[in-house]
C-alpha positions as CSV (number, residue, x, y, z in Angstrom):
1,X,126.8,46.0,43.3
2,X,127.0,48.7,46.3
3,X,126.9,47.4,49.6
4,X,123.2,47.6,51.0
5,X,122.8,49.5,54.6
6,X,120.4,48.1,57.1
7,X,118.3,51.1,56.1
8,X,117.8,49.6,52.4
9,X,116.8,46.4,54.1
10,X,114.1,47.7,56.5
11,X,112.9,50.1,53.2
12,X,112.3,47.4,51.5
13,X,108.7,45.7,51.2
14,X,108.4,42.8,53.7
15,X,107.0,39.8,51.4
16,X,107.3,37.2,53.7
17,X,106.0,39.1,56.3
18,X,108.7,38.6,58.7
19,X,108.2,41.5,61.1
20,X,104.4,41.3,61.4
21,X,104.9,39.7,65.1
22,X,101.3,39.8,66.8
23,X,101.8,39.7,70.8
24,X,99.3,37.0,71.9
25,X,97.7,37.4,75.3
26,X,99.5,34.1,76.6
27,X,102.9,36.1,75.8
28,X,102.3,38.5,78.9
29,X,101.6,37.8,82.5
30,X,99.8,40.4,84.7
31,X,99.5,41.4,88.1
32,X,96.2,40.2,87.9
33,X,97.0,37.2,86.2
34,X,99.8,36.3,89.0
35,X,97.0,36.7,92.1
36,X,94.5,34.4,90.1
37,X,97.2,32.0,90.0
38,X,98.3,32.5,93.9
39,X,94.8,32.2,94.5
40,X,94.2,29.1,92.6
41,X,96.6,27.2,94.4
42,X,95.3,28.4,97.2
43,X,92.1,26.7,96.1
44,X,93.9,23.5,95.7
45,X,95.5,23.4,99.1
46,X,92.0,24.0,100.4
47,X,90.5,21.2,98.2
48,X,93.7,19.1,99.3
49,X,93.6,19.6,102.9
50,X,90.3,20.8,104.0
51,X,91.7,23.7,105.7
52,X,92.6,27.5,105.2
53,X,96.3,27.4,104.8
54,X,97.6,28.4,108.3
55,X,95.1,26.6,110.3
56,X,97.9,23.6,111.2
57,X,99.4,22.8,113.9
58,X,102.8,23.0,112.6
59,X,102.7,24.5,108.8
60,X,105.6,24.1,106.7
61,X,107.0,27.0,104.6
62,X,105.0,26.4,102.3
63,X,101.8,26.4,103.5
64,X,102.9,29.6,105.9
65,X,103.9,31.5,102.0
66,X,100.1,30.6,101.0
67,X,98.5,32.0,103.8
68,X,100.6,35.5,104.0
69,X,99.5,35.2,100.3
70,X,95.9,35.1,101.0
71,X,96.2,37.8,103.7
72,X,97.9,40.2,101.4
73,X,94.4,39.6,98.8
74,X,92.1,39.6,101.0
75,X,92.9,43.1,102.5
76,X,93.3,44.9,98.3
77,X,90.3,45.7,97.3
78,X,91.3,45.7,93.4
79,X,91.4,42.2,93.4
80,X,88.1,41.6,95.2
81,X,85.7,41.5,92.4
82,X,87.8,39.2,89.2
83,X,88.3,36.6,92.1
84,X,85.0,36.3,93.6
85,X,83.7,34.5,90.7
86,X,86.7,31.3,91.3
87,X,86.3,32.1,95.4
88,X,84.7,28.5,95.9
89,X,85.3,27.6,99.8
90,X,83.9,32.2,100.4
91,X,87.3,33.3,101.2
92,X,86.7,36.7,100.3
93,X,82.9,36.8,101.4
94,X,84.2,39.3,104.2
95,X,85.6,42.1,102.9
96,X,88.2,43.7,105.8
97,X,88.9,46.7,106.6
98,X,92.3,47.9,107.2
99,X,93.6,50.1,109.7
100,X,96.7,52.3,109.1
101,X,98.6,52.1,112.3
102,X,99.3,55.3,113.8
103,X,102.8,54.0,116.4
104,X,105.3,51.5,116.9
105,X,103.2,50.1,119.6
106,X,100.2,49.6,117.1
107,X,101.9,47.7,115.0
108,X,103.4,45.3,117.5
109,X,100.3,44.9,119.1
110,X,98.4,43.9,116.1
111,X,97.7,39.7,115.7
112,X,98.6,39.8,112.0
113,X,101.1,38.7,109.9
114,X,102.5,42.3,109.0
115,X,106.0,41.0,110.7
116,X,105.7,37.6,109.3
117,X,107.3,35.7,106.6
118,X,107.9,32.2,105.3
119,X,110.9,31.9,107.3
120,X,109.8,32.5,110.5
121,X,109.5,28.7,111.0
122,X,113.5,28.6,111.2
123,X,112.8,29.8,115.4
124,X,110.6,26.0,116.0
125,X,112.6,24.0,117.7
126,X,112.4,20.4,116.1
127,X,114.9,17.9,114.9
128,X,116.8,19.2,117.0
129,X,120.2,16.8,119.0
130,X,119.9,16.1,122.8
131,X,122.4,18.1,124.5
132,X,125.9,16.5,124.9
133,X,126.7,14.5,128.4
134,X,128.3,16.1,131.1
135,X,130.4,15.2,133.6
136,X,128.9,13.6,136.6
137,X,130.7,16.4,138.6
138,X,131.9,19.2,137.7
139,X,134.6,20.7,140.0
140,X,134.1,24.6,141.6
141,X,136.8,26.1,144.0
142,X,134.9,27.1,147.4
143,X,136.1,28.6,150.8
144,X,138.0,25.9,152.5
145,X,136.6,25.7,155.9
146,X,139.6,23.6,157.6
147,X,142.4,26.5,156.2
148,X,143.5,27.1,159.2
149,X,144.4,23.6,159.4
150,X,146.5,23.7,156.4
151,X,148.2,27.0,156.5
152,X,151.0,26.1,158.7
153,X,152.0,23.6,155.9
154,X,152.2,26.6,153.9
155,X,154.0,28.7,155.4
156,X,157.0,25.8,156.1
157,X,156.4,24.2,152.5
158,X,157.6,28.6,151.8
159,X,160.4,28.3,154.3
160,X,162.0,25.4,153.0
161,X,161.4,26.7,149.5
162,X,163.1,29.9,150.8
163,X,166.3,27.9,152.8
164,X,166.5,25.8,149.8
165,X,165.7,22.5,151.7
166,X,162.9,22.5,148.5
167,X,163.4,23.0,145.2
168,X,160.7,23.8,142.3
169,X,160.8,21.5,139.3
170,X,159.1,22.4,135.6
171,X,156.1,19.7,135.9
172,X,156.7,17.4,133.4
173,X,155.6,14.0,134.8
174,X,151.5,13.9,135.6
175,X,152.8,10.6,137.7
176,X,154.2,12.8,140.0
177,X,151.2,13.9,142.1
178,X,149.9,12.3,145.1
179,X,148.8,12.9,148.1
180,X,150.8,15.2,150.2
181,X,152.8,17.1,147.5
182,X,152.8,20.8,146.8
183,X,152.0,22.2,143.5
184,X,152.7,25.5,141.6
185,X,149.4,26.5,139.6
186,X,149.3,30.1,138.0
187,X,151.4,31.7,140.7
188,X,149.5,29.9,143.8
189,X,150.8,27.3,146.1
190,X,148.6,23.9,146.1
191,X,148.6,20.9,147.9
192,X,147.3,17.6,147.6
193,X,145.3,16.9,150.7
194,X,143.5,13.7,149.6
195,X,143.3,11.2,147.0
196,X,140.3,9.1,146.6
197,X,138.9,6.6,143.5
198,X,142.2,5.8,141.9
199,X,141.6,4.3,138.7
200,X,143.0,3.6,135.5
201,X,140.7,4.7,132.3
202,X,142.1,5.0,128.2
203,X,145.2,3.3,129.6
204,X,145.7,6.2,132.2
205,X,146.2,6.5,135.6
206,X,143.5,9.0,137.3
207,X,142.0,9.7,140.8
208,X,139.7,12.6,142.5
209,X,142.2,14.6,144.2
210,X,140.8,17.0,147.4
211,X,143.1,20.1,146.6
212,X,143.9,22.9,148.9
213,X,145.0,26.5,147.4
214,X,147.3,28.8,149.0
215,X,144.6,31.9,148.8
216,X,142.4,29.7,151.0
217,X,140.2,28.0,148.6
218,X,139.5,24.3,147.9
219,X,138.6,22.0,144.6
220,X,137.8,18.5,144.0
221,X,139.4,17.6,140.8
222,X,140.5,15.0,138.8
223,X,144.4,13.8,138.8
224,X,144.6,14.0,135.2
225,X,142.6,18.1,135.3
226,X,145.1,19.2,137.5
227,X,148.2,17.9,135.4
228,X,146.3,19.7,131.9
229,X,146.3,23.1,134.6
230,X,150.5,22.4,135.1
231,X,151.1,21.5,131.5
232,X,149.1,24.6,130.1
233,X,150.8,27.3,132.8
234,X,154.4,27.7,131.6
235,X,155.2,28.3,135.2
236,X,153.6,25.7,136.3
237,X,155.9,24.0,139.3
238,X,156.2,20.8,141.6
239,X,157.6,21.4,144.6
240,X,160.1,18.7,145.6
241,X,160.3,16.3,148.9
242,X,162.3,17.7,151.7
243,X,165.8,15.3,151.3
244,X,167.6,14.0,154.0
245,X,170.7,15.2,153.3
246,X,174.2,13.2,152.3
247,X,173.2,10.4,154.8
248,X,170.8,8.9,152.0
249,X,171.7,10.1,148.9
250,X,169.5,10.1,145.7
251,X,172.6,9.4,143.6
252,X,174.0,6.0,144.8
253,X,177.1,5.1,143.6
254,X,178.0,2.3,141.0
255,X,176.2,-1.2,142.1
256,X,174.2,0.2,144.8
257,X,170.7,-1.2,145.3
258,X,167.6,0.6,146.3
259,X,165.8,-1.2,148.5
260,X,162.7,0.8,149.7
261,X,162.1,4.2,151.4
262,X,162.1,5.5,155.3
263,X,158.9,8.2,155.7
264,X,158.3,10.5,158.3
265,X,154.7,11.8,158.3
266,X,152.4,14.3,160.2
267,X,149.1,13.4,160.9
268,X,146.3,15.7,159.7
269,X,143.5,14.7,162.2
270,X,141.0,16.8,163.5
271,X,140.1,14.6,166.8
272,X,141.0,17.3,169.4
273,X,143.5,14.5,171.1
274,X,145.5,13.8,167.7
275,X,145.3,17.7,166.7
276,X,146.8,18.6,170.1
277,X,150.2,16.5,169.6
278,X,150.7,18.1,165.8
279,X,154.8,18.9,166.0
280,X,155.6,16.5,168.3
281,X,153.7,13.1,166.6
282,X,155.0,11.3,163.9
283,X,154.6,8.4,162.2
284,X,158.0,6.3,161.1
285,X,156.8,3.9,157.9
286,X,159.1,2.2,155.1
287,X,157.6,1.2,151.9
288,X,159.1,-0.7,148.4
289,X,156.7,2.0,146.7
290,X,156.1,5.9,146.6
291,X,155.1,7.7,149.6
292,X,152.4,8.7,147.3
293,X,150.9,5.7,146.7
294,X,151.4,4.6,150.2
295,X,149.7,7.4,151.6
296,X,146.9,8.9,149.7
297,X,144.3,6.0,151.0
298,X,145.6,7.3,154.6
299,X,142.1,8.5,155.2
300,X,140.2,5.1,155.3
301,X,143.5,3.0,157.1
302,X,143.7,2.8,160.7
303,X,147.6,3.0,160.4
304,X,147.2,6.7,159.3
305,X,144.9,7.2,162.2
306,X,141.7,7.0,159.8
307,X,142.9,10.4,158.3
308,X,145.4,12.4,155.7
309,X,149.0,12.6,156.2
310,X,151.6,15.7,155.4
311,X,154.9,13.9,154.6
312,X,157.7,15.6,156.6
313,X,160.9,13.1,155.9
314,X,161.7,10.6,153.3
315,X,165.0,8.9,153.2
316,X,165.8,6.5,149.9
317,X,167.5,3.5,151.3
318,X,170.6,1.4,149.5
319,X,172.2,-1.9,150.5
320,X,169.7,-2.2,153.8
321,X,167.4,-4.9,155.2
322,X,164.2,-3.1,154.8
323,X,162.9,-5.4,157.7
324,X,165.8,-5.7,159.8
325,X,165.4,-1.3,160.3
326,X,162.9,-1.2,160.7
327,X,162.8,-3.8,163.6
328,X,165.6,-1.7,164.9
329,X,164.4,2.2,164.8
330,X,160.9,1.2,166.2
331,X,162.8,-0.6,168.9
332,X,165.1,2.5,169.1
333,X,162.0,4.5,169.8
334,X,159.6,2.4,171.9
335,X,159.2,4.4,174.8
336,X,157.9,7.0,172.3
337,X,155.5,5.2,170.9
338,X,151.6,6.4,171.4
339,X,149.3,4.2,172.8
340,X,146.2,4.6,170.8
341,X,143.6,2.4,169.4
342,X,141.6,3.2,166.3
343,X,138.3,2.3,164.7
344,X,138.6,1.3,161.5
345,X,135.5,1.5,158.9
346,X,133.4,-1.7,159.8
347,X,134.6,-0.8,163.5
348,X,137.2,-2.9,164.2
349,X,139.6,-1.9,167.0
350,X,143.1,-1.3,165.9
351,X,146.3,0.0,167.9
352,X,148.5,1.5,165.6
353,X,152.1,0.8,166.7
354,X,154.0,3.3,164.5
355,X,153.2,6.8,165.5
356,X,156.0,8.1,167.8
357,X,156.4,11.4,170.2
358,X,159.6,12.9,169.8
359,X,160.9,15.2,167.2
360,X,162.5,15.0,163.5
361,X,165.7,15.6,165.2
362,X,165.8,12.8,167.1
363,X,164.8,10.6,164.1
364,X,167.6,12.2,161.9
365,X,170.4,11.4,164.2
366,X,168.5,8.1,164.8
367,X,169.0,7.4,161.6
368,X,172.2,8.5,161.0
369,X,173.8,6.0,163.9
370,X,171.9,3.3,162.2
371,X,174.0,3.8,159.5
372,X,177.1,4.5,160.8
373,X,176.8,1.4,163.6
374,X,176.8,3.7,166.1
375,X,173.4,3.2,167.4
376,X,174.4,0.6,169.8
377,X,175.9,3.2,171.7
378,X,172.9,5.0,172.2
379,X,169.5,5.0,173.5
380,X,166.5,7.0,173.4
381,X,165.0,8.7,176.7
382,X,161.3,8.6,176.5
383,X,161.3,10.9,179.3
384,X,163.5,13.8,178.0
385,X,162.7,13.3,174.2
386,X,166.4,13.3,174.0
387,X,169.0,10.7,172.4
388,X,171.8,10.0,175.4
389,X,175.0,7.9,174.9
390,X,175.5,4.9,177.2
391,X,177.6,4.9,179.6
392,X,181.1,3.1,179.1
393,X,181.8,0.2,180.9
C-alpha cells in the first residue's frame, strides 16, 4: 500500500469529526472584557474599604495600580456606557472632559496622574535605618592663632634636620608620638604641641593630640588618626630627638644599665614674664620613663609652669645614681635657678625649683664634668652665665 500524504488525510471525510473546533466565547478575552474585570475589582476594593482607591493616607502599590486604573476609564468614553450598568458606588456619573495639553509646562502643571505609576511609592521614606553614629568630634585643620609662637621651633627642628643633629625615621611605631615630637605628614612638618585624655580603648593606647602644621594650620586629632595618616603616606617621617653626642651614648656597651633619662625643655608659656626669657630658660628634669610621657600633661602641672614644653636635650643615662645627679647638677646650677611661684588648678601656690637661666651650653659641659669627675673643679657663675674653673690652691 502507497504511502498516504497529509493531503489524502485532510481529503478524506472527517467521521469523527475531529476538526469541527467551535471557539466558545469564554476562549477569548477582550479589551472590553479586561476593563469590566479592572473595574470590578475596583468595585470590591470600594466594598472592602469604603473608599475610592487613592483616597489613603499612605496607599500601597496596589491600591495606587487601581486608582491610575480607574482614571484611565473614566476619561475613554468607549467604555462609559457597558460599565454604567455594574457602576454601583456612581463612579462614572461625571463624565470628564479631557484636555490635550498644548506645552511642557501644561503638563507639569496639571494635578493628575499623567506622570504617575505604581512605583512612585519607592520615593516615601519609611522603614527606613537611623543614620549611623558619629564621632563626638570630628577633627578640622583651622588657622592657628599662636603660629608665631611655634614657628621658631620650626625653623630649628629644619636646621638641625639640615646639620644632621636630626635624623628622619620611616614611622613604624604609633608608640612613638607624644608631646613635643615632630612629624612628617604628606610633605609638611608637624608637631605635637599637646596631649590631653590619654586612654587605652580595644587594648590600645590613644589620646587627643593638639597638632601644629608647618603651613600654619592646626588640628585636634586623635593619637591613633594621626599614626593611620603616617602609615598611609609612604613618606610619612618621625623626626628624631636631638642626641647628646658620644657623652651619653644610645649604644651602651656590654653590661651597661640604663637607668633613667636627663631632659632639657623649653617652656611654651604665653604669660608675657615666661615668654620673655624663651632661649635663656630651661628646665633640667630626669625621669625612669619617656620624655613623652613625662611631658605631655605639662599643661595642667605646676612643674611645667602650667603650660606645654618643646624638648631641647635628652641624655640616656648608664651606670648613674639617678638621685645622686640630679642632687648634684641642680646644686651645680642654683644661682640660676628662677624664683617663681605657680598656681596650680585648685589654686595652690607652688615654686617650681627646676627651671634654670643659662644656656644649653652651659648644661652640656655641665654634664660632661659630671661624668668625667671633673665638676668639682668647677663652678657656675650666676652672674656671667659662664662655667669658671676654681682656682688652685
Amino acid at each position: 500500500m502507497p504511502k498516504r500524504s497529509l493531503d489524502d488525510i485532510f481529503e478524506e471525510d472527517d467521521e469523527l469529526g475531529l476538526l469541527n473546533v467551535k471557539l466558545g466565547s469564554s476562549n477569548v478575552t477582550t479589551d472590553a472584557d479586561r476593563v469590566r474585570a479592572k473595574f470590578e475589582e475596583i468595585n470590591a476594593f470600594i466594598d472592602r474599604y469604603g473608599r475610592v482607591p487613592g483616597e489613603g493616607e499612605k496607599p500601597s502599590v496596589s491600591e495606587r495600580s487601581l486608582q491610575i486604573s480607574l482614571n484611565s476609564i473614566s476619561s475613554n468614553s468607549d467604555y462609559l456606557a457597558e460599565l454604567s450598568l455594574i457602576d454601583k458606588h456612581g463612579l462614572l456619573s461625571e463624565s470628564k472632559v479631557i484636555e490635550t495639553p498644548k506645552s511642557l509646562d501644561d503638563i507639569l502643571a496639571e494635578d493628575d496622574d499623567i506622570l504617575s505609576t505604581p512605583s512612585d511609592v519607592i520615593f516615601e521614606y519609611k522603614h527606613a535605618q537611623p543614620p549611623k553614629a558619629r564621632p563626638d568630634r570630628v577633627s578640622e585643620r583651622k588657622q592657628c592663632e599662636e603660629f608665631e609662637q611655634f614657628k621658631p621651633l620650626f625653623d630649628e627642628c629644619a636646621a638641625d634636620i639640615k646639620s644632621g643633629r636630626r635624623k628622619t625615621r620611616k614611622f613604624a611605631n604609633e608608640q612613638e608620638i607624644g608631646a613635643g615630637q615632630f612629624f612628617i605628614l604628606n610633605g609638611i612638618m608637624v608637631y605635637v604641641a599637646e596631649v590631653h585624655d590619654p586612654h587605652i580603648r580595644n587594648g590600645k593606647r590613644n589620646a587627643r593630640l593638639r597638632l601644629i602644621f608647618g603651613n600654619g594650620t592646626e588640628g585636634n586629632n586623635l593619637l591613633r588618626s594621626l599614626a593611620t595618616e603616617l602609615y598611609k603616606d609612604p613618606h610619612g617621617r618621625r623626626v628624631t630627638e636631638i642626641e647628646a653626642g658620644p657623652l651619653f651614648s644610645d649604644k651602651p656597651e656590654e653590661g651597661d644599665t640604663q637607668t633613667g633619662i636627663l631632659y632639657v625643655v623649653k617652656s611654651l608659656s604665653e604669660d608675657p614674664q615666661i615668654k620673655d626669657l624663651d632661649g635663656t630658660l630651661f628646665k633640667i628634669g630626669f625621669t625612669k620613663s619617656r620624655i613623652e610621657t613625662r611631658i605631655q600633661n605639662a599643661k595642667d602641672d605646676p612643674t611645667f609652669l602650667m603650660a606645654p614644653v618643646q624638648p631641647v636635650k635628652t641624655y640616656s643615662l648608664y651606670n648613674i645614681d639617678r638621685v645622686k645627679l640630679e642632687n648634684l647638677i641642680h646644686k651645680f646650677f642654683a644661682s640660676a635657678c628662677l624664683d617663681i611661684e605657680i598656681k596650680d588648678r585648685f589654686g595652690k601656690s607652688v615654686r617650681p625649683r627646676e627651671w634654670f637661666l643659662l644656656t644649653v651650653e652651659s648644661i652640656d659641659e655641665a654634664v660632661r664634668r659630671l661624668i668625667d669627675g671633673t665638676i668639682t673643679n668647677y663652678r657656675f657663675n650666676g652672674d656671667t652665665g659662664q662655667i669658671e674653673r676654681l682656682p688652685t690652691l
